[in-house]
C-alpha positions in Angstrom: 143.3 30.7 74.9 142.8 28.7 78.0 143.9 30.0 81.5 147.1 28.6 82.2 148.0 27.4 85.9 151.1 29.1 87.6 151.5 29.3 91.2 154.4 32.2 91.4 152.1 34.2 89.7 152.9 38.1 90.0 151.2 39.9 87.2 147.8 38.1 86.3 146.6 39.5 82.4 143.0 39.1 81.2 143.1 38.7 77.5 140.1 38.4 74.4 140.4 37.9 71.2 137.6 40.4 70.4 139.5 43.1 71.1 141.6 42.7 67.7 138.7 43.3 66.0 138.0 46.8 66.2 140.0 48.1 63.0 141.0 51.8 62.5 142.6 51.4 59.1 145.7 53.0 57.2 145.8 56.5 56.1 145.6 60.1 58.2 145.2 59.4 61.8 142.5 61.8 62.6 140.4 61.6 59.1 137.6 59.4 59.3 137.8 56.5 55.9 136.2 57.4 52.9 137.1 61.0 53.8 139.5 61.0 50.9 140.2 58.9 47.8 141.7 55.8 48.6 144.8 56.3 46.7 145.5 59.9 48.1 148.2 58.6 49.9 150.9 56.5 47.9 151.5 54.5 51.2 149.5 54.1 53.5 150.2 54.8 56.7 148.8 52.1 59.5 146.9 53.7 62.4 149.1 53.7 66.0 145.7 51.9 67.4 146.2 49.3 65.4 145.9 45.4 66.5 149.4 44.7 66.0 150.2 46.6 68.8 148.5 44.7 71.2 149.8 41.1 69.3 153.4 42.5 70.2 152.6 43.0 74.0 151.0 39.9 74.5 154.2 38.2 72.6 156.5 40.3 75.0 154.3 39.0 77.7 154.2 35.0 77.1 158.2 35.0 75.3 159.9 38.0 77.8 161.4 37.8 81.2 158.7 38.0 83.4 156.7 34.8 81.9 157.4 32.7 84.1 155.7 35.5 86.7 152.5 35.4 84.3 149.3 33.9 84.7 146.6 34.6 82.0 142.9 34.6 82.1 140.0 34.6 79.6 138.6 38.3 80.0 134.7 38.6 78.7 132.6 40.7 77.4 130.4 43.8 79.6 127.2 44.3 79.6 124.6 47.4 78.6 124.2 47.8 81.9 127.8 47.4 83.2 128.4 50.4 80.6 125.9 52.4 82.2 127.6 52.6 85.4 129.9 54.9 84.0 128.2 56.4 81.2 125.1 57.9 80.5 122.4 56.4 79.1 121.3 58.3 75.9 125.4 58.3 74.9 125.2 54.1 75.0 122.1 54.0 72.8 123.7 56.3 70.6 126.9 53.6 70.5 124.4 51.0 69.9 122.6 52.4 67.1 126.4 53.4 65.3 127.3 50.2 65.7 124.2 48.3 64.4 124.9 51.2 61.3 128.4 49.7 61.0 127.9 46.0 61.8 124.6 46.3 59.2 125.5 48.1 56.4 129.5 47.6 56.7 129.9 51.5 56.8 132.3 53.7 59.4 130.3 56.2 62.0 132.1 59.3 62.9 131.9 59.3 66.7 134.1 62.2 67.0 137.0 63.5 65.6 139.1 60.3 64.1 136.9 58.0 66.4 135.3 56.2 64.3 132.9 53.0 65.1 133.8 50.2 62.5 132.0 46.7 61.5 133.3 44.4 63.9 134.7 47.9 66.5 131.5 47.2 69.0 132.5 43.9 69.8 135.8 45.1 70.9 134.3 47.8 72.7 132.7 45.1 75.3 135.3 42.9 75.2 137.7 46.0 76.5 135.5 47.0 78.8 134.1 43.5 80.1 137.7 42.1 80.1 138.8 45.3 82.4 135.8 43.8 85.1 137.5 40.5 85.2 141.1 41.8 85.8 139.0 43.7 88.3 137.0 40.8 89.7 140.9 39.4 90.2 141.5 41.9 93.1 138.2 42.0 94.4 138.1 38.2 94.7 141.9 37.9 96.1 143.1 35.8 93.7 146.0 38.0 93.2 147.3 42.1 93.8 149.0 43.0 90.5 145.8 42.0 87.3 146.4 43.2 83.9 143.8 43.9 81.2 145.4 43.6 77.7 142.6 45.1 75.8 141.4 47.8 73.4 140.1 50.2 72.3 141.8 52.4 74.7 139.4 54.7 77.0 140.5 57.4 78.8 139.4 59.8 76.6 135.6 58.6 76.4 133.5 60.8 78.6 130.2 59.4 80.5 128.2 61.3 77.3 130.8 60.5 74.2 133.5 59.0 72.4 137.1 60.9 72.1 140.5 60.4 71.3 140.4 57.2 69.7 138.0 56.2 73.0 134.4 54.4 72.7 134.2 53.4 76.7 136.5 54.4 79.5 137.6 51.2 80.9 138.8 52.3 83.6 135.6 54.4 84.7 133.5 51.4 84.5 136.0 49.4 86.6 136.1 52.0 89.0 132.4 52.6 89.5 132.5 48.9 89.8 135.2 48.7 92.4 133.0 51.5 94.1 130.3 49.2 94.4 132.0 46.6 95.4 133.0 48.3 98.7 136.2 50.0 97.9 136.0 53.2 99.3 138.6 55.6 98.2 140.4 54.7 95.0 143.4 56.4 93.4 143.3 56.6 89.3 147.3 57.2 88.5 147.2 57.7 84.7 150.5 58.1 82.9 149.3 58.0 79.4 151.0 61.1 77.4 147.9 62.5 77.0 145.4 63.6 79.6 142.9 61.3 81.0 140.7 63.8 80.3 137.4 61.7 80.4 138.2 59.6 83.7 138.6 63.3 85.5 135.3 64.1 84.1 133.4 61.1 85.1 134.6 61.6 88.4 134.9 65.5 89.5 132.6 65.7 91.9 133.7 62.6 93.6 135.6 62.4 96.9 136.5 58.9 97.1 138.1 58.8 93.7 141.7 60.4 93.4 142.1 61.0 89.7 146.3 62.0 88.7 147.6 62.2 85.1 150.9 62.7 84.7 150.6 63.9 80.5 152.4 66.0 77.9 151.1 69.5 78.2 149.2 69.1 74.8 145.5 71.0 76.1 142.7 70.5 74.2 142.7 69.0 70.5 138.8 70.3 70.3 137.2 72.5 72.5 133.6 70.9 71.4 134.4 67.2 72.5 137.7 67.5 74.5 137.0 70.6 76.6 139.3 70.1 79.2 142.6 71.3 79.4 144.8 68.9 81.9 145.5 72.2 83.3 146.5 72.0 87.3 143.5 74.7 88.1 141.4 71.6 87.0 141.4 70.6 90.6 137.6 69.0 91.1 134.8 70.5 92.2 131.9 70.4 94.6 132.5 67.3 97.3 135.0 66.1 94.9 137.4 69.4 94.8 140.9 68.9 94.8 140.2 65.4 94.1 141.6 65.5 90.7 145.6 66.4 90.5 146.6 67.3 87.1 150.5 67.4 85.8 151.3 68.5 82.7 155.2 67.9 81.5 157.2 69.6 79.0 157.5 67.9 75.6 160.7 65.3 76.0 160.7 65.4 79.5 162.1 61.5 79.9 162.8 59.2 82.6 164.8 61.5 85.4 161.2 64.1 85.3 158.7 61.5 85.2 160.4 59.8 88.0 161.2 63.2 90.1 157.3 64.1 89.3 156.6 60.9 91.0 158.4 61.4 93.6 157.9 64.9 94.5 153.9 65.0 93.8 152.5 62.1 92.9 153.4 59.9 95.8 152.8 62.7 98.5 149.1 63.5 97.1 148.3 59.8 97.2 150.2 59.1 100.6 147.6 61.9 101.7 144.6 60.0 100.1 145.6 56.3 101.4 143.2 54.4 98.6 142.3 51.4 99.0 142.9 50.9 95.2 144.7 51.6 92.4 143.8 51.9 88.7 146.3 52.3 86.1 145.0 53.6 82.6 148.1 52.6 80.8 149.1 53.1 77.6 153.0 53.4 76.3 153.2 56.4 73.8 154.8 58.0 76.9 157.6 55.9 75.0 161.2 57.8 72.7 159.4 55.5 69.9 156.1 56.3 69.7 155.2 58.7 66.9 152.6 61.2 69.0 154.1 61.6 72.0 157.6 61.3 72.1 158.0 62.2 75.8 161.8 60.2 75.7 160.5 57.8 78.5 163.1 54.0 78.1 162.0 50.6 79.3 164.1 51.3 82.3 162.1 54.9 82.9 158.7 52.9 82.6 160.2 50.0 84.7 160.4 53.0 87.8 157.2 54.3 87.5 155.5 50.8 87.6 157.9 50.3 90.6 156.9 53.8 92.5 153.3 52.6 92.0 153.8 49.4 93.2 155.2 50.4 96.2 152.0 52.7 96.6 149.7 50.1 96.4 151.8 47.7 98.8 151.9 50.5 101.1 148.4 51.2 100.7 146.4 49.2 99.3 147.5 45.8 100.5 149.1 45.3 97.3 145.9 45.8 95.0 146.6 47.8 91.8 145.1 47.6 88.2 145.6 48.1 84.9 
């Protein structure tokens, strides 16, 4: 896919192919393949981390109503050593070595939990992670103030020392240690995933010039061993970095009107306090009345608000800067 030329450019998306290749499969969510005989299940059920999903939202991208406002860009793939600057390095050796197990002998390596490396999954892995850089590279270069990265595996879940939720690398972590480097001093992480970005507040809790919010279903922990924070809001930070990380867990269902009014009534005042000079969006939709974890009862038109409130943060701001 080339880079296609459009001067009234609002939303510029970084794309790769490589990112469809990371496969999860059909079955149980959560259980590993091979865990059970392959005709347990009558049908199959795909996996909601599935490359389809991602084909849709890059169809709703180039055929929707905002095309014409589109530009897209070839992402690429990170580094080793871009990984390292938000993960440590023993836990990317130990990705390395699962994916030459997978990639070699065509087998799946339990990372944790239903994360589980795949042939082809480590390939994806950097693209995600490299493509995030460029979307980043978009607003450090001034090419544009609203850049997209289209990619997965997700990674908000992945701590600096292991894979979780579904997570291999937190994209968001590495772009934001980037950003860091590249002289942005205080950035605001606004994460409105249903889940907790459990792993971005861990990579950063110490950390003063890194606001991390998640706005989440109050779900806890799924596994005390390799998910042992809580999105509780006594998670505040700690050290230099205390009450640098705002956590606010919603009631199951809680839709468009509380999303918006937790917006509103907390989120925008904590960051209006912060004044970032950047803002990174882990976004995923399963916020969504049709996905089948969440089911938080958030419509096109409640998503539509939230991406306004945070635009309107980052103009505010930020000069306009913000990030998926």
């Amino acid at each position: 896919m080339g880079e296609e030329s459009n001067h009234k450019a609002l939303l510029h998306v970084f794309w790769h192919d490589d990112c469809l290749k990371h496969n999860n499969g059909a079955g149980f969510f959560d259980m590993p393949q091979g865990t059970l005989p392959d005709d347990f299940l009558e049908v199959k059920e795909p996996h909601p981390e599935g490359v389809d999903r991602l084909k849709n939202m890059r169809s709703v991208l180039k055929k929707g109503p905002i095309s014409k406002h589109v530009q897209w860009h070839h992402g690429r793939t990170a580094t080793a050593k871009q990984l390292l600057l938000f993960h440590k390095p023993d836990y990317i050796e130990k990705l390395e070595a699962a994916a030459k197990a997978a990639d070699g002998h065509g087998d799946s390596v339990i990372m944790a939990g239903g994360t589980v490396m795949n042939p082809g999954s480590y390939d994806a892995i950097l693209a995600a992670a490299g493509t995030t850089l460029a979307a980043l590279d978009c607003i450090v270069q001034g090419a544009g103030k609203v850049a997209y990265a289209l990619v997965r595996p997700p990674g908000h879940h992945a701590q600096t020392d292991r894979a979780d939720g579904y997570c291999f690398v937190n994209n968001a972590g590495v772009a934001v240690a980037q950003a860091r480097q590249s002289g942005f001093d205080k950035i605001a992480v606004i994460d409105i995933d249903v889940h907790h970005g459990n792993g971005t507040q861990e990579g950063f809790y110490t950390s003063p010039d890194v606001l991390t919010i998640s706005l989440h279903m109050d779900h806890g922990s799924w596994d005390e061993e390799t998910h042992p924070q809580q999105g509780a809001t006594s998670e505040r930070g700690e050290g230099s970095g205390a009450g640098s990380n705002v956590n606010i867990p919603l009631p199951f269902g809680t839709g468009d009107k509380g999303y918006d009014y937790a917006m509103q009534e907390l989120v925008e005042l904590v960051v209006d306090r912060f004044a970032p000079n950047l803002i990174v969006v882990p976004l995923e939709l399963d916020g969504s009345a049709f996905d089948p974890n969440g089911r938080q009862a958030l419509t096109m038109a409640g998503y539509k608000r939230l991406g306004e409130r945070i635009r309107d943060l980052a103009a505010k701001h930020a000069e306009g800067a913000a990030r998926k």
